[in-house]
FIKOLTI-913811 format. One record per residue (C-alpha): chain; x, y, z; residue in one letter; residue number from 0. Coordinates in nm, 4 decimals, m for minus. Each point is the difference from the previous one (the first is absolute). Layout:
BEGIN
(r 'A',(X,Y,Z),'A',NUM),
...
This chain:
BEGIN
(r 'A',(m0.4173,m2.1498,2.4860),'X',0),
(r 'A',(0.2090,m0.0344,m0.3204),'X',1),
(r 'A',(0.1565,0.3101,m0.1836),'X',2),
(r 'A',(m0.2855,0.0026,m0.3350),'X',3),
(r 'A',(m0.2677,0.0070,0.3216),'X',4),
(r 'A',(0.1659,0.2864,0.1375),'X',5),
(r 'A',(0.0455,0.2014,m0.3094),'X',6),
(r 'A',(m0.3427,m0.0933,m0.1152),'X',7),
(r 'A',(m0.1271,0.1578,0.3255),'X',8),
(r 'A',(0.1965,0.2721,m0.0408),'X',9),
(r 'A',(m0.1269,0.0759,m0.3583),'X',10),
(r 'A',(m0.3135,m0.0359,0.1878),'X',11),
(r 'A',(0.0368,0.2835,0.2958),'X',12),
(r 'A',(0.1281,0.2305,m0.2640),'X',13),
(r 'A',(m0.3007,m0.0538,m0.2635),'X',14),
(r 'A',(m0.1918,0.0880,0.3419),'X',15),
(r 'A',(0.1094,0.2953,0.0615),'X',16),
(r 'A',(0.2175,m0.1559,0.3011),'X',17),
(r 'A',(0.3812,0.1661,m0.0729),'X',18),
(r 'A',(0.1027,m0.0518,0.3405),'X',19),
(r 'A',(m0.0876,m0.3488,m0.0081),'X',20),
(r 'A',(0.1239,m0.0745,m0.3115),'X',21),
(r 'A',(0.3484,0.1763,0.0638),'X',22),
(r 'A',(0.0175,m0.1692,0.3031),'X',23),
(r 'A',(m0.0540,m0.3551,m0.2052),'X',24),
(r 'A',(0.2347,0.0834,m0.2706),'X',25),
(r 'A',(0.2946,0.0827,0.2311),'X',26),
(r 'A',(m0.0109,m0.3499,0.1365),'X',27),
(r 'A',(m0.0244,m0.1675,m0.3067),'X',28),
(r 'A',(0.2851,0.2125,m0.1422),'X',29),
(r 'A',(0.2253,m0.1305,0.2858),'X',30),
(r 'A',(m0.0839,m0.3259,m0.1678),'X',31),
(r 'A',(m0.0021,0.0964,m0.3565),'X',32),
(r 'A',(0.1857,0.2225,m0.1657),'X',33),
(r 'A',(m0.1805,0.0376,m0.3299),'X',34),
(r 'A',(m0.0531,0.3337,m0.2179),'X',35),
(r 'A',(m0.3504,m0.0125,m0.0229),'X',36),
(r 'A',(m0.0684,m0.0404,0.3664),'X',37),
(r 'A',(0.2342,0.3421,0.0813),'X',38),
(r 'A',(m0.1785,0.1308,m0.2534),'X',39),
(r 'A',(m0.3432,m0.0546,0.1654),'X',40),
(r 'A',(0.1704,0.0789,0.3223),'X',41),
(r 'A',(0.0804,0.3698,m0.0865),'X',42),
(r 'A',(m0.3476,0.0367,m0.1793),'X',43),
(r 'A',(m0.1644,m0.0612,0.3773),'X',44),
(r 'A',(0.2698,0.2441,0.1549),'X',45),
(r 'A',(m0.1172,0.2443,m0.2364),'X',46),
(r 'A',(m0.3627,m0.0011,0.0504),'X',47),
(r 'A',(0.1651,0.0064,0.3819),'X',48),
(r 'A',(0.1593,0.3477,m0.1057),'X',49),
(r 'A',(0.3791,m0.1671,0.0739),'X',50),
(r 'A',(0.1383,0.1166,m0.3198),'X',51),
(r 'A',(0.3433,m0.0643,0.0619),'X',52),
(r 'A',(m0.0147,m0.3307,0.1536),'X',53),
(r 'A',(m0.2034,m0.0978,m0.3030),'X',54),
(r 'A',(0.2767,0.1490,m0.2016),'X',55),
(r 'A',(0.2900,m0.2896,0.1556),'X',56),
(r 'A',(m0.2887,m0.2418,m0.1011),'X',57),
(r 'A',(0.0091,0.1045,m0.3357),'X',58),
(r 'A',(0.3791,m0.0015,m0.0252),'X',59),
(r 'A',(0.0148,m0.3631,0.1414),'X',60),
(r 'A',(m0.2826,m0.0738,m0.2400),'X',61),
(r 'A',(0.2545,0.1949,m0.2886),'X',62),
(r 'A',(0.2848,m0.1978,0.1280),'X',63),
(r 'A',(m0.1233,m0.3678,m0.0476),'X',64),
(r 'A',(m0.1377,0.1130,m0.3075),'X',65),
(r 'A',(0.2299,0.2867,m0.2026),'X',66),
(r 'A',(m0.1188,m0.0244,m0.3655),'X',67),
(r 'A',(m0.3820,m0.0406,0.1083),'X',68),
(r 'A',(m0.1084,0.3512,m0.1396),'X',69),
(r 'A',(m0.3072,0.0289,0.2143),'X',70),
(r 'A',(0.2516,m0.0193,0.3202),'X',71),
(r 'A',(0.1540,0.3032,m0.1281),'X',72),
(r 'A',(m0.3723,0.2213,m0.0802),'X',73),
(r 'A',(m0.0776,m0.0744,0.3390),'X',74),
(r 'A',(0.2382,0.1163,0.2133),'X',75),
(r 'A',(m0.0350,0.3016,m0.2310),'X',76),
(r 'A',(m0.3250,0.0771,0.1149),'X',77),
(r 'A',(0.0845,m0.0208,0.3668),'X',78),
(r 'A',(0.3017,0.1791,m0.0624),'X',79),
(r 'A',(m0.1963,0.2630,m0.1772),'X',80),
(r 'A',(m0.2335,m0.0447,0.3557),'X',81),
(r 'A',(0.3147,0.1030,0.2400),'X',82),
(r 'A',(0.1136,0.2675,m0.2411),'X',83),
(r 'A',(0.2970,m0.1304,m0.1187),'X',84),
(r 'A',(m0.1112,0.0749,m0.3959),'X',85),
(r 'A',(0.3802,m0.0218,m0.1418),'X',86),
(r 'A',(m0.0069,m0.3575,0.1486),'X',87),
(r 'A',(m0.3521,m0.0667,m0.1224),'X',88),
(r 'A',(0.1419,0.1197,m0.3577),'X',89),
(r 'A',(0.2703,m0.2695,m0.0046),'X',90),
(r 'A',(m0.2078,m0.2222,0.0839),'X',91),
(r 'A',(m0.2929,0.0401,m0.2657),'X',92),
(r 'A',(0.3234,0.0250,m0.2700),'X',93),
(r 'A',(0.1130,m0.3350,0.1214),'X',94),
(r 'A',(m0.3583,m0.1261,m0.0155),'X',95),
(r 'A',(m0.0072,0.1296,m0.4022),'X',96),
(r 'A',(0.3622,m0.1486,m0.0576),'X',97),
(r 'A',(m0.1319,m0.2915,0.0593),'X',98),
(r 'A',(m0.3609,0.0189,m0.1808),'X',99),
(r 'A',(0.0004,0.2845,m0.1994),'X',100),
(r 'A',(m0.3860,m0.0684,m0.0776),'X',101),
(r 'A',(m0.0866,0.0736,0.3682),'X',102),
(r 'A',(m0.2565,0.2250,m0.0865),'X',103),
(r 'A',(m0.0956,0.1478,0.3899),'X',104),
(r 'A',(0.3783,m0.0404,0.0679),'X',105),
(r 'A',(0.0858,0.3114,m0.2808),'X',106),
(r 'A',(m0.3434,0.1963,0.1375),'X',107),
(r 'A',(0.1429,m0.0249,0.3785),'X',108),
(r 'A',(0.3431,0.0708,m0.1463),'X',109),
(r 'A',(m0.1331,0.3099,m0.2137),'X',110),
(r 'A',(m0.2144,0.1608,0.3147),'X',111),
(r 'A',(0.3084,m0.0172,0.2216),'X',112),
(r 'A',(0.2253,0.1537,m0.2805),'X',113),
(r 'A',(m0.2933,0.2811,m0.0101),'X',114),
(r 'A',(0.0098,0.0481,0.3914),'X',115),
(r 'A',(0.3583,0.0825,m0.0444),'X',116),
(r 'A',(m0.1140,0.2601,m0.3424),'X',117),
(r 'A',(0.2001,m0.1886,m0.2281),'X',118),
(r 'A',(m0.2838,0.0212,m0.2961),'X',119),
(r 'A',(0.1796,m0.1760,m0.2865),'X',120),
(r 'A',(0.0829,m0.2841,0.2027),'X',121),
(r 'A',(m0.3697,m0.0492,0.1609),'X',122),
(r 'A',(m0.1517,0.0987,m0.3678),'X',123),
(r 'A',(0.2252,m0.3262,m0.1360),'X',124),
(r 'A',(m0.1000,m0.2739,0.2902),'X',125),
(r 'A',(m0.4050,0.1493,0.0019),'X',126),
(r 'A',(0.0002,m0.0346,m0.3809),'X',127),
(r 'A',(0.1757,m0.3605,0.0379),'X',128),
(r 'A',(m0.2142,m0.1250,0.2507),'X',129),
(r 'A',(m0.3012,0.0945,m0.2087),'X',130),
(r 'A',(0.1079,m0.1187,m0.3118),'X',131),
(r 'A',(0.0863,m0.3802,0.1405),'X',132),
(r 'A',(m0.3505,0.0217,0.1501),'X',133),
(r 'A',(m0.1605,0.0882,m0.3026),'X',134),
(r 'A',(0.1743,m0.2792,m0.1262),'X',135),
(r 'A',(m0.0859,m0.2606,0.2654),'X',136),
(r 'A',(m0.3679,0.1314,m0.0401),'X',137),
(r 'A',(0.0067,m0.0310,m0.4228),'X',138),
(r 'A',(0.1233,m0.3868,0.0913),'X',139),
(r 'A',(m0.2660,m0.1019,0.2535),'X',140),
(r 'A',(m0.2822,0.1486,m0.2058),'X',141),
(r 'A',(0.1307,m0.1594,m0.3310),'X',142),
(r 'A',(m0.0143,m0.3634,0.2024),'X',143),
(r 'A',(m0.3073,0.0406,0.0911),'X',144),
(r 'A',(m0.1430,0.0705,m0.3754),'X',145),
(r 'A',(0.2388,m0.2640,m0.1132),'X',146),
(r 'A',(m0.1308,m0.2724,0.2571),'X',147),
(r 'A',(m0.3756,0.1625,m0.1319),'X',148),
(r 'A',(0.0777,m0.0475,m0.3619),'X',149),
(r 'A',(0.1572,m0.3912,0.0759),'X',150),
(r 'A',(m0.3263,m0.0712,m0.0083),'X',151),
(r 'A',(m0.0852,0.1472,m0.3536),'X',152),
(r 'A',(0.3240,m0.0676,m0.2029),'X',153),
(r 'A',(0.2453,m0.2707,m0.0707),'X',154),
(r 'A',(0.2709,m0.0604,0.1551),'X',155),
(r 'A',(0.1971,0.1104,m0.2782),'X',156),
(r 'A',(m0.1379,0.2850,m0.0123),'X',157),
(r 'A',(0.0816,0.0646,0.4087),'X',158),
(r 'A',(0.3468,m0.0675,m0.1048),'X',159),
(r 'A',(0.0347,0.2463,m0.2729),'X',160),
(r 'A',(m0.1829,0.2992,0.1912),'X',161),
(r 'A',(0.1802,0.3338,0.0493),'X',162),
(r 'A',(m0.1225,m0.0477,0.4025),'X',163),
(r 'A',(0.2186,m0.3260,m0.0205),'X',164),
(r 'A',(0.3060,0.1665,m0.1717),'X',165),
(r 'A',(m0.0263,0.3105,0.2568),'X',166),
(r 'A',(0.0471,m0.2555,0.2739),'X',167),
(r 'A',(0.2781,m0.1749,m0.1544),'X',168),
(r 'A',(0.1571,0.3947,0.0404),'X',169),
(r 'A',(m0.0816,m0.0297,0.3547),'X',170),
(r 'A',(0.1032,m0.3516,0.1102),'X',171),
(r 'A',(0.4105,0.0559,0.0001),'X',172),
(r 'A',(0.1777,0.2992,0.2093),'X',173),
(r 'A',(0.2258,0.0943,m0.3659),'X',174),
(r 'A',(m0.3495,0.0566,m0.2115),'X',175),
(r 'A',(m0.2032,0.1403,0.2710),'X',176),
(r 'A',(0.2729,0.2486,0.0644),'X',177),
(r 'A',(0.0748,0.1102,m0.4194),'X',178),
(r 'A',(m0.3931,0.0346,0.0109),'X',179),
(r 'A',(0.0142,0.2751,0.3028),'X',180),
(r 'A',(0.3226,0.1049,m0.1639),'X',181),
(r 'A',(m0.1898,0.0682,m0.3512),'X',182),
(r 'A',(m0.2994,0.1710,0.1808),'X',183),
(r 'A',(0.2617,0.2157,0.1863),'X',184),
(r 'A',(0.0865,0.1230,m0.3554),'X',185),
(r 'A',(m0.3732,0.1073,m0.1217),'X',186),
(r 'A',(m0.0383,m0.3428,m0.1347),'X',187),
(r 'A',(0.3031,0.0538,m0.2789),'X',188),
(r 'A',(0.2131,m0.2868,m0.0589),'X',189),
């Protein structure tokens, strides 16, 4: 059996419910293949398998092959968090907003650990972050879907000149999205 039959099977035991299994499956293919993703779904079996810190090395093999993949970073957090080791957790979710400060549940895990340790300000600034870029992300998804409802109505020059399509443009680059969060930080004063 090739290694995409094996990992498809393993997907397969742990959508079932099978961790054992599945564990089992992805530790062969990992002697195989050495790829992020696949530690990744590793430690998420040892988890539900209550091995916490053997699903931790996953993670940091997973963190390894990929170092600026932010999501590596929020989820070692959370099992760090899981074996009590909340200053580590912390680093991690602050390396995780380093490298995309618009990860909304990042800043809200970030922001609950700061308020397990009673440091306030701190969890006050990553709570109010967190909901503020997911306001955001829910303003944009709604405005699509009135924009793809008024395509049908309107011109396309119209489209163009909307104020849905110009808050998008704000949105689409890292620089504008962050001046936008930056000016809504300030009470919306330039």
């Amino acid at each position: 059996m090739n290694t995409q039959d094996s990992i498809a099977r393993a997907r397969k035991a742990y959508e079932g419910g099978d961790f054992k299994s599945s564990a089992k499956l992805f530790e062969s293919i990992l002697e195989i293949r050495q790829e992020a993703q696949l530690f990744y779904e590793h430690a998420l079996c040892l988890l539900r398998l209550e091995k916490k810190k053997v699903a931790l090395k996953q993670l940091d093999r997973a963190l390894e092959l990929e170092p600026k993949n932010p999501f590596r970073y929020s989820s070692r957090a959370y099992v760090k968090d899981a074996v009590g080791d909340i200053h580590g957790a912390i680093e991690d979710y602050r390396s995780c907003i380093r490298i995309d400060p618009e990860d909304a549940i990042a800043h809200n895990n970030l922001g609950l650990l700061y308020d397990k340790l009673g440091r306030r300000e701190a969890a006050k600034h990553h709570i109010k972050q967190a909901d503020l870029l997911s306001d955001a992300r829910e303003y944009l998804e709604n405005q699509k879907i009135r924009e793809k409802a008024e395509a049908g109505d309107s011109s396309a020059e119209q489209k163009k000149d909307s104020l849905g399509s110009e808050v998008l443009k704000v949105f689409k680059d890292k620089k504008s999205r962050s001046e936008f969060f930056t000016f809504v930080r300030k009470g919306w004063k330039l």
